[in-house]
Structure formats: structure tokens, C-alpha cells
TIPAVO-160622 format. One record per residue (C-alpha): residue in one letter; y, x, z. Coordinates in nm, 4 decimals, always signed. Example, Ala and Ser with C-alpha at 12.3 -4.5 7.8 and 13.67 -1.06 7.14 Angstrom:
BEGIN
+------+----------+----------+----------+
| rest |    north |     east |       up |
+------+----------+----------+----------+
|    a |  -0.4500 |  +1.2300 |  +0.7800 |
|    s |  -0.1060 |  +1.3670 |  +0.7140 |
+------+----------+----------+----------+
***
This chain:
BEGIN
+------+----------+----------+----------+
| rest |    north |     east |       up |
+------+----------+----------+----------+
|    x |  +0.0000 |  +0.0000 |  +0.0000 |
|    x |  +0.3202 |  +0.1178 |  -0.0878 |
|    x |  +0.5686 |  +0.2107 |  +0.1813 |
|    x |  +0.9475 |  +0.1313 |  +0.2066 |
|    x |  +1.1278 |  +0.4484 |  +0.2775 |
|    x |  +1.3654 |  +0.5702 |  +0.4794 |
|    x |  +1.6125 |  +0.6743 |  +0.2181 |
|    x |  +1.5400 |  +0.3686 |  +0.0410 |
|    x |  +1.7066 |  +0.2164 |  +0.3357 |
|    x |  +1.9675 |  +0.3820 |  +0.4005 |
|    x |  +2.0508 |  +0.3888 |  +0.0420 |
|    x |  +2.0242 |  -0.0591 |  +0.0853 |
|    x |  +2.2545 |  +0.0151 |  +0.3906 |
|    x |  +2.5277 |  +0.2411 |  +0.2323 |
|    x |  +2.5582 |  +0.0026 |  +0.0071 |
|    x |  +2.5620 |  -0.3305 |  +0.1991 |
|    x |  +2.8186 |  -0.1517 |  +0.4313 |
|    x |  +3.0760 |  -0.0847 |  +0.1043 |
|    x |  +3.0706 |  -0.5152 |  +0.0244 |
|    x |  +3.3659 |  -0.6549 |  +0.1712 |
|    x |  +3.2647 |  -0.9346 |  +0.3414 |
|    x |  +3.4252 |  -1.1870 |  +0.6772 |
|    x |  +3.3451 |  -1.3696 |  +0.9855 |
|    x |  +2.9767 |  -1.2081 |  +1.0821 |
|    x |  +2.7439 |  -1.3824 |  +1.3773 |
|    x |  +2.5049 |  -1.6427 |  +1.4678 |
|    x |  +2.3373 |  -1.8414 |  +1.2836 |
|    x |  +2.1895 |  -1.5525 |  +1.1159 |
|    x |  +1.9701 |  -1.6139 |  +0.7449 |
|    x |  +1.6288 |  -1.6143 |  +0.8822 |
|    x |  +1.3608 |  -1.4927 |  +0.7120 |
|    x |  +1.3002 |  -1.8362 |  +0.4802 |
|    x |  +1.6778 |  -1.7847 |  +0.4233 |
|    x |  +1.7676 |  -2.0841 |  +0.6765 |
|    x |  +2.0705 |  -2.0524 |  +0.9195 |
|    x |  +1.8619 |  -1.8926 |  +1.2260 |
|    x |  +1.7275 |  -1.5865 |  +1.3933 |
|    x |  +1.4640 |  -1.4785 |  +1.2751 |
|    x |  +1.1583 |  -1.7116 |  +1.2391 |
|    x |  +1.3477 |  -2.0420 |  +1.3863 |
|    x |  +1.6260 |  -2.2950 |  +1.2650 |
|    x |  +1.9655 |  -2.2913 |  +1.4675 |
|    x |  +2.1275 |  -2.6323 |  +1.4070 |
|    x |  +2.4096 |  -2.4265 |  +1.3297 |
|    x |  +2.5091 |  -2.4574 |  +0.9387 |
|    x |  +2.5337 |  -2.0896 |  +0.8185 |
|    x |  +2.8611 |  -1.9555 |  +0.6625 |
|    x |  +3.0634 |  -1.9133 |  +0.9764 |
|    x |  +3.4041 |  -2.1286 |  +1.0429 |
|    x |  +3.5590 |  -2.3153 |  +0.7846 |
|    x |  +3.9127 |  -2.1348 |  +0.7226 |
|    x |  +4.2013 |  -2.3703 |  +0.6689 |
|    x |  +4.5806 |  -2.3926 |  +0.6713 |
|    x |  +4.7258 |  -2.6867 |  +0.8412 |
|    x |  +4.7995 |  -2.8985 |  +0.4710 |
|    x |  +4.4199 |  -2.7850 |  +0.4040 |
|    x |  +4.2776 |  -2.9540 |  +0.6713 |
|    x |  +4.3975 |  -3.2610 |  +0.6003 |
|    x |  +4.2964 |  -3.2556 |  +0.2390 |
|    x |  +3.8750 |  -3.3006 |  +0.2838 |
|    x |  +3.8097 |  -3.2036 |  -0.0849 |
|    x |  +4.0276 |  -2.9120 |  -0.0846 |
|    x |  +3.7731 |  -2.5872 |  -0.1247 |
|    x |  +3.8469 |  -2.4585 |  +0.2076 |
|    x |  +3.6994 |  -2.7768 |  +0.3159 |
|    x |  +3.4038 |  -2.8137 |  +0.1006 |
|    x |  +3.2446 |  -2.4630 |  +0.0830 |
|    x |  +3.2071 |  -2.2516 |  +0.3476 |
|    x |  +3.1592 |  -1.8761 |  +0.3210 |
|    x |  +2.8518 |  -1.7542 |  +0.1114 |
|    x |  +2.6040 |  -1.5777 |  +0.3516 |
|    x |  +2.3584 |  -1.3435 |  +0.3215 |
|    x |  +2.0379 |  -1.2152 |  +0.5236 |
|    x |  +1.7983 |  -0.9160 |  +0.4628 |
|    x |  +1.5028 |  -0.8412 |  +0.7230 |
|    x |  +1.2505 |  -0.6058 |  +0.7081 |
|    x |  +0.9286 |  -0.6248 |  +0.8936 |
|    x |  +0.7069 |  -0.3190 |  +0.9704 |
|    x |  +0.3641 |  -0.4650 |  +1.1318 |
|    x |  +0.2070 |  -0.1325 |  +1.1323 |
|    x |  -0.1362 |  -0.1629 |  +1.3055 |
|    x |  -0.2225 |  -0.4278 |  +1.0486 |
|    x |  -0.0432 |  -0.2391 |  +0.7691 |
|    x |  +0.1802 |  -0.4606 |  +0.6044 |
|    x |  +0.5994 |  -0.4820 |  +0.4738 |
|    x |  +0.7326 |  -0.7570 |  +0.4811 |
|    x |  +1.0663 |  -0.8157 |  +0.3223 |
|    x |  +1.3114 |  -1.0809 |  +0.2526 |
|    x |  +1.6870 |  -1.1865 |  +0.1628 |
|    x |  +1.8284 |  -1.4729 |  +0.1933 |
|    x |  +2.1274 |  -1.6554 |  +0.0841 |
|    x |  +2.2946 |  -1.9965 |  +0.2755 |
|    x |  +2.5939 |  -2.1470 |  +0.1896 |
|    x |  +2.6821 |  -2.4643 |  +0.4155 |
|    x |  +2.9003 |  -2.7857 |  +0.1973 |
|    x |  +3.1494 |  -3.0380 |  +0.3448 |
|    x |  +3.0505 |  -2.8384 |  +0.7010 |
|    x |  +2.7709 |  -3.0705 |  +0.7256 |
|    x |  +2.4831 |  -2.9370 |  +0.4722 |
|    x |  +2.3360 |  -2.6049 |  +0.4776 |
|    x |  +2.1718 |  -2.5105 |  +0.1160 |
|    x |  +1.9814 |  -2.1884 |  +0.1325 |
|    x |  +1.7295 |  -1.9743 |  -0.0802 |
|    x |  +1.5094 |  -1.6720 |  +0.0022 |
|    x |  +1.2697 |  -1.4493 |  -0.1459 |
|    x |  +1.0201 |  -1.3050 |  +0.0716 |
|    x |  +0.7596 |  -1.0391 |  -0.0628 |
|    x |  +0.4559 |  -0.9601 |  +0.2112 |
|    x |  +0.2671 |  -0.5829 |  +0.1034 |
|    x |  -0.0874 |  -0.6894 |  +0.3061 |
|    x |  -0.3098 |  -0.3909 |  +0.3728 |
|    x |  -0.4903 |  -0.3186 |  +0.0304 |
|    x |  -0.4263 |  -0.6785 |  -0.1329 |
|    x |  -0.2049 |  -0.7862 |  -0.4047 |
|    x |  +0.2065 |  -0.8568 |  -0.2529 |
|    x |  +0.2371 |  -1.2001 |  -0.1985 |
|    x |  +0.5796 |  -1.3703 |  -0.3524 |
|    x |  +0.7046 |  -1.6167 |  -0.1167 |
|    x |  +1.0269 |  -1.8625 |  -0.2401 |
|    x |  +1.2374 |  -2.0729 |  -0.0022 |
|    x |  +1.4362 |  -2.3568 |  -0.0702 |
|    x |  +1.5761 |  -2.5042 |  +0.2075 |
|    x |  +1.8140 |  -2.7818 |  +0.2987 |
|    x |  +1.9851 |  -2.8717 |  +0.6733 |
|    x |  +2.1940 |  -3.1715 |  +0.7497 |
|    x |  +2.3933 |  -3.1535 |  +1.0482 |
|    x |  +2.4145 |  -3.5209 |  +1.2262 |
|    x |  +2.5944 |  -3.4019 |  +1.5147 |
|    x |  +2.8371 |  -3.1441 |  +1.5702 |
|    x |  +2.8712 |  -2.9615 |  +1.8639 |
|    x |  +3.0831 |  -3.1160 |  +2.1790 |
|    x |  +3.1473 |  -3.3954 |  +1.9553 |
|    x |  +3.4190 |  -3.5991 |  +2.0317 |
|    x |  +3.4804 |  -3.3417 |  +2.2787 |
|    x |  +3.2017 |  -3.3845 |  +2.4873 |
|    x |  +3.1388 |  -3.0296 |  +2.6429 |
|    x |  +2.7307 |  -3.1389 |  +2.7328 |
|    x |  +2.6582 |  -3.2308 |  +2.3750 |
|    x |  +2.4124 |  -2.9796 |  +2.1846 |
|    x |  +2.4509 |  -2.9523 |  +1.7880 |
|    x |  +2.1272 |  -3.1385 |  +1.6337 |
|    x |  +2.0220 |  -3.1120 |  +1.2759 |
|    x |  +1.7346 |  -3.1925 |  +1.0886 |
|    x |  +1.6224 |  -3.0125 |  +0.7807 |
|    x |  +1.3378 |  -2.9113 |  +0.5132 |
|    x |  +1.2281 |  -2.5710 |  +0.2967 |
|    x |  +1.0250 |  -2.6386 |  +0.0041 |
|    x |  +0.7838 |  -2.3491 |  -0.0225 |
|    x |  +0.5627 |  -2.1497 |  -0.2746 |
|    x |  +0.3537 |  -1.8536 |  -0.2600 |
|    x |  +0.2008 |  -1.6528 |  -0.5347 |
|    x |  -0.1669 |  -1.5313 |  -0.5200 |
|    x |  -0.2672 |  -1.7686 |  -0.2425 |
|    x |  -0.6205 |  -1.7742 |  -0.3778 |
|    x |  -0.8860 |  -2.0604 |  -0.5447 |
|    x |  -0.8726 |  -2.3155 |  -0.3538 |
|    x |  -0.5431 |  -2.3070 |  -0.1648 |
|    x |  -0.2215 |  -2.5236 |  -0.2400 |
|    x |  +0.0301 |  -2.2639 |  -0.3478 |
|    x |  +0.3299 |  -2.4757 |  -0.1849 |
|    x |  +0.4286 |  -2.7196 |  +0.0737 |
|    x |  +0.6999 |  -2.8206 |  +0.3028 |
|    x |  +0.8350 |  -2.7997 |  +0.6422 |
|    x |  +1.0500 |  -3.0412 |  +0.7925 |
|    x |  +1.2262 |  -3.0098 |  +1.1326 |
|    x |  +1.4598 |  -3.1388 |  +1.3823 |
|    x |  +1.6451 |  -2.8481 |  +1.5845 |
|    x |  +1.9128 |  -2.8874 |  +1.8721 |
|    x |  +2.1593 |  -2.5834 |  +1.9721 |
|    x |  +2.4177 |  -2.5701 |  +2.2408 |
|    x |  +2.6146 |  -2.2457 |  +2.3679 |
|    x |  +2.6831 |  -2.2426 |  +2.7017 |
|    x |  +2.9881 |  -2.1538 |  +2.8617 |
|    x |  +2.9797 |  -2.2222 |  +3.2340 |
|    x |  +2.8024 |  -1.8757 |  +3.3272 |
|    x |  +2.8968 |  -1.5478 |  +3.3926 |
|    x |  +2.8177 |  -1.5035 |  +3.0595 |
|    x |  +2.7631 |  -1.7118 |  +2.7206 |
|    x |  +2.3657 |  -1.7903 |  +2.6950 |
|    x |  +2.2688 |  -1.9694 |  +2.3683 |
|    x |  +1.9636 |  -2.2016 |  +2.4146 |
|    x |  +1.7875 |  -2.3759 |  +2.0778 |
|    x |  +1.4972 |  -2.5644 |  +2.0623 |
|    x |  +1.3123 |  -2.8042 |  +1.8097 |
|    x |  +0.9454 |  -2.9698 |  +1.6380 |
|    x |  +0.8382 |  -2.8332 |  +1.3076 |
|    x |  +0.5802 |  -3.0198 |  +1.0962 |
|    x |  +0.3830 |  -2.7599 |  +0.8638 |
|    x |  +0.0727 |  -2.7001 |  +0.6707 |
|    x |  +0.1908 |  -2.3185 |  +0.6460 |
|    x |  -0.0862 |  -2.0509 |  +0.6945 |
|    x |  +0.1129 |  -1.8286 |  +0.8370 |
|    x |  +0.4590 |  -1.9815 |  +0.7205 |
|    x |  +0.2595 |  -1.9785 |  +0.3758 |
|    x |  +0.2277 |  -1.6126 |  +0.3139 |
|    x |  -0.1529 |  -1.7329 |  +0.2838 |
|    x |  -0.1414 |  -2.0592 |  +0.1180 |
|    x |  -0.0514 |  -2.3869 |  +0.2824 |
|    x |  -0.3415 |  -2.6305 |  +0.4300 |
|    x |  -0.3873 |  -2.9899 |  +0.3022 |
|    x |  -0.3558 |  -3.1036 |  +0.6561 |
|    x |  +0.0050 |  -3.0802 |  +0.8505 |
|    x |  +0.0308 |  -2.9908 |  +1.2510 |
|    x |  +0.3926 |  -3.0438 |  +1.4527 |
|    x |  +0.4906 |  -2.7611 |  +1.6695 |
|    x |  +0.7420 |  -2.6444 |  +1.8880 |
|    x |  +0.9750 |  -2.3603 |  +1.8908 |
|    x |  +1.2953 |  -2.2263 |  +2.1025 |
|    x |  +1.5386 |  -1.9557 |  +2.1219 |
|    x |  +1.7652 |  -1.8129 |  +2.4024 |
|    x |  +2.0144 |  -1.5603 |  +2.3663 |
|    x |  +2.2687 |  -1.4122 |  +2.6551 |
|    x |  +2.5786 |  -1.2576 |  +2.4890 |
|    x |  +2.6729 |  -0.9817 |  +2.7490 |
|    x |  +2.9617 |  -0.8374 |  +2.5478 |
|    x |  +3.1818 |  -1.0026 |  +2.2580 |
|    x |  +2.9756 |  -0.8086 |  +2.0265 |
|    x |  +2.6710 |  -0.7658 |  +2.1552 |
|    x |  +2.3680 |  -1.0924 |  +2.2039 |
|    x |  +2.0317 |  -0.9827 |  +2.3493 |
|    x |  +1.7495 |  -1.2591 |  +2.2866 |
|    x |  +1.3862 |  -1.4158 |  +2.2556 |
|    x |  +1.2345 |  -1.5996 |  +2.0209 |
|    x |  +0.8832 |  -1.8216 |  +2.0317 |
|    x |  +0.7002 |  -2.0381 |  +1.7760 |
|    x |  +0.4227 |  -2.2059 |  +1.8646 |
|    x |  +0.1157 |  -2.1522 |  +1.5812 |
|    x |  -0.0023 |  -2.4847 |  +1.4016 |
|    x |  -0.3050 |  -2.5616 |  +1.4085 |
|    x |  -0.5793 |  -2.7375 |  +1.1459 |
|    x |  -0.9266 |  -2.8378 |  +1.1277 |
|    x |  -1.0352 |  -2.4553 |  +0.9347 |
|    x |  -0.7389 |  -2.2548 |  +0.9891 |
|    x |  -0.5728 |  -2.1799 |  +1.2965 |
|    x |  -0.2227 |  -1.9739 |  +1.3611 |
|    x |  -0.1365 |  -1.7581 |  +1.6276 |
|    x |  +0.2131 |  -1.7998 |  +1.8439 |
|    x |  +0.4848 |  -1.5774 |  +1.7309 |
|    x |  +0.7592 |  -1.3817 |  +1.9336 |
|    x |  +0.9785 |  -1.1688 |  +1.9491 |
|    x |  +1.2688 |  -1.0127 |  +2.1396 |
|    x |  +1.5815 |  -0.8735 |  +2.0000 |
|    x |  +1.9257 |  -0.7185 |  +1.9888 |
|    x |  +2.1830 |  -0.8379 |  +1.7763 |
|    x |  +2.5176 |  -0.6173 |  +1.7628 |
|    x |  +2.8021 |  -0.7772 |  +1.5686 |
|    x |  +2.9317 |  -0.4507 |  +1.4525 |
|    x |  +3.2449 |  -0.6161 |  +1.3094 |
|    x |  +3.4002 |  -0.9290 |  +1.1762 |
|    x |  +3.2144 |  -0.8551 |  +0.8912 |
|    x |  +2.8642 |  -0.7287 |  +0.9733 |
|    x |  +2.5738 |  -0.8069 |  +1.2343 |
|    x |  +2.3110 |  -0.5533 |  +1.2717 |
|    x |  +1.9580 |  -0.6660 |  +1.4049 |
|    x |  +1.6713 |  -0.4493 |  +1.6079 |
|    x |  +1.3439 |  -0.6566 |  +1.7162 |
|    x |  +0.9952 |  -0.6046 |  +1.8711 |
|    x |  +0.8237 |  -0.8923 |  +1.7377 |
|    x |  +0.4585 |  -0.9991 |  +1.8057 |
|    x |  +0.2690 |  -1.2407 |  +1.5577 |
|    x |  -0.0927 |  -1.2444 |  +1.7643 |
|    x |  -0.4019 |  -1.0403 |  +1.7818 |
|    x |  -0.5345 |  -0.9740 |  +1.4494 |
|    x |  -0.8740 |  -0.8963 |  +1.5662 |
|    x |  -0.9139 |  -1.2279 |  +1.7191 |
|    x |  -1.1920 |  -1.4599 |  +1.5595 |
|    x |  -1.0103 |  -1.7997 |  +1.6805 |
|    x |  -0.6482 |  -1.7523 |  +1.5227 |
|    x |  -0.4961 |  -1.5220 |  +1.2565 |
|    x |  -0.2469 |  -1.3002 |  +1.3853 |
|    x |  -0.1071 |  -0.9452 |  +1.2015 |
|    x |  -0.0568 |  -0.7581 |  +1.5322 |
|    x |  +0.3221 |  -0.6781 |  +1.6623 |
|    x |  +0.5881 |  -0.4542 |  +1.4953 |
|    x |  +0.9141 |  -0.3627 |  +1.4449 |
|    x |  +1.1785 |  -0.5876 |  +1.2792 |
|    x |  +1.5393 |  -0.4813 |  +1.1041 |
|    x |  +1.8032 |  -0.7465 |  +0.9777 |
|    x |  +2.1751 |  -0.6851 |  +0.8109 |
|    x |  +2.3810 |  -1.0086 |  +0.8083 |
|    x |  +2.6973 |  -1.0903 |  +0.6147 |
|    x |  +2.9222 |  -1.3774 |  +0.5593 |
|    x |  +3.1324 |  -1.2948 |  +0.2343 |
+------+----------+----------+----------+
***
């Protein structure tokens, strides 16, 4: 299997760093492209703040109002002991600051076997906006689906499906510091969020994120997703823990130990734990 080198990227770096780019933080592209972390759905629309002058605001199809930002994700996954790259980028851009449109193109190197080519499209409506109405208790909720397809799945295996999902965020403020909490259901027929095929039967699982922001530029955080389950092919729980430093108003620079179960276990599929490496910008 062919490695990713190190020049190769810092070479992707150098040049990321030289694109001029605005407004950089959560939600990040995760790595099916969707406004995120890294495996889960914020209900946070992805392109950052909608910037407006005061005769803007008040015109809702003025551009400032419609589009938000363009933004864009890379991650790279390193799950040594099983020997496998995984790679994606992603690319969201949020309409009307209610829908969330995103792509991504993931390509999975496993062991000796052909790449896999994995294609995202997803879609997330927000229904309710954070503190609405200026209720300080009320978490942002959004529901949303990725269509999905995966090359070289095998005979016998669907070679797409789709996840659907209902996700509710909330920062909070009241601490000593700002802690992030997420949490949501995901309904899936994903073997192993499709990089092996999808299942003809669906399971609904759960997933959640927290994240305490101990400096203005700095979030440290953890990540779970439960594994679905069907009748012949099981999934293993996912984690992982991470740093996030928000380098600049422009760039947010990811480090994470992430753990996707025991690949030598005979009762779910799992590809061991690794190390993880995201660049974020909002354009």
C-alpha cells in the first residue's frame, strides 16, 4: 500500500496556508464533508457568520444573506496497526443561514486491497437556531441526510445508501469556561460509514460530542459514535479525542487519537486506533 508522505504534506500545507481565506472554527467539514468534527454532525450550518452591513440585513435576498462563506475540510487518517490511509476533503457551503449543502471525497488505502472511492452528498436543514428568540437554554437542532457511494464494495453489496439524522448543539456559557455539548440518532445501513458497502437492513444509533474551549483559540474534545448493528454485519464504536487550535481568523488546525475498535475481534469490525490530522478553512 502506498504511503502518504511527509513532504507530500507539508507541500498540501504550504500551500493551503498561502489561500486567503476568513472566519475559521467550529463546525468543522467532517470527514463526509458535513458541518462537524470529525465523524459526527454539529447542528451548526458550516460557513461561519453571515457578514452584513446594516442595509444588508434587512434585504433577505441580498448575497450576504443568502450564501454564506464557502468552507473547506481535509483530514487525514493514519490507522497504522491495520495499515490503512484514509483521506478526505470536503466542501460545505450553508444558503439562506438555514441549509447546509456539502460534498466530500473520501479515498480509504486498506492493507493490500484495491482504494475504496467514497462520495458524499449531504444536505442539513436547520429548524431551530440557537437561543432562539433569545432564549439562552435553547440548543440549535437540525436534521439532515448524505447520500453515499462507494466504489469496489464487492458482489453482492449495495454500493450506496443513506444516512439521515437529527443532531442538537448548544455552547455553554455559564462556566469557567465555554464547553460545547452535541448529541443526536443516526439511521444507517453503512458498513463502516460505507467504506465496505452498505447493508440492506438500517440500525439507529447514537452519537455525542463535548468540547471545553480553554483559550479563545484553543478547544480540546471527545468524540463517540455508537456502531450499528445488522443481522450479518456488525460495527464497532468509534472515538476519538482531539485538539483543535484556531490558529487564526482564517485557519483551524486539528491533532486526534482516534480509536475505531479491535480489528482482531470476531464479533464487530473495527481497524484498530490511529492518528488523525485536519486543516479547516472558511474562504
Amino acid at each position: 500500500m502506498k504511503k502518504i508522505s511527509f513532504i507530500t504534506l507539508l507541500v498540501a500545507g504550504f500551500v493551503l496556508l498561502n489561500i486567503t481565506v476568513s472566519l475559521a472554527g467550529v463546525p468543522l467539514n467532517n470527514l463526509e464533508g458535513v458541518g462537524g468534527v470529525a465523524f459526527n454532525p454539529l447542528a451548526y450550518t458550516a460557513g461561519g457568520a453571515f457578514e452584513t452591513t446594516d442595509k444588508e440585513k434587512d434585504d433577505p435576498f441580498s448575497p450576504k444573506n443568502v450564501f454564506s462563506k464557502p468552507q473547506f475540510g481535509g483530514w487525514y487518517v493514519s490507522l497504522g496497526k491495520a495499515n490503512i490511509d484514509w483521506t478526505s476533503i470536503g466542501l460545505a457551503e450553508t444558503l439562506f443561514k438555514r441549509l447546509e449543502l456539502s460534498y466530500s471525497h473520501e479515498a480509504v488505502a486498506i492493507s493490500n486491497a484495491e482504494t475504496r472511492e467514497k462520495n458524499n452528498l449531504g444536505a442539513k436543514l436547520l429548524l431551530v437556531p440557537e437561543n432562539w428568540h433569545d432564549n439562552k437554554f435553547i440548543p440549535a437542532f437540525s436534521v439532515g441526510s448524505v447520500f453515499k457511494r462507494t466504489s469496489n464494495v464487492g458482489v453482492g453489496i449495495d454500493a450506496s445508501g443513506v444516512d439521515y439524522y437529527a443532531v442538537a448543539t448548544k455552547l455553554i456559557t455559564l462556566l469557567p469556561k465555554p464547553v460545547l455539548l452535541s448529541g443526536g440518532v443516526l439511521s444507517t445501513s453503512g458498513r463502516v460509514t460505507g467504506v465496505l458497502g452498505y447493508d440492506d437492513k438500517r440500525d439507529t444509533v447514537g452519537f455525542g460530542n463535548i468540547d471545553l474551549l480553554p483559550t479563545k483559540n484553543t478547544a480540546i474534545g471527545f468524540e463517540y459514535k455508537q456502531g450499528a448493528q445488522f443481522p450479518t454485519f456488525k460495527n464497532a464504536d468509534y472515538w476519538e479525542t482531539h485538539l483543535a487550535w484556531f490558529a487564526n481568523k482564517d485557519l483551524t488546525l486539528v491533532l486526534a487519537y482516534v480509536n475505531t475498535g479491535d480489528r482482531k475481534s470476531s464479533a464487530k469490525t473495527g481497524f484498530a486506533d490511529g492518528v488523525v490530522l485536519s486543516a479547516q478553512y472558511q474562504f
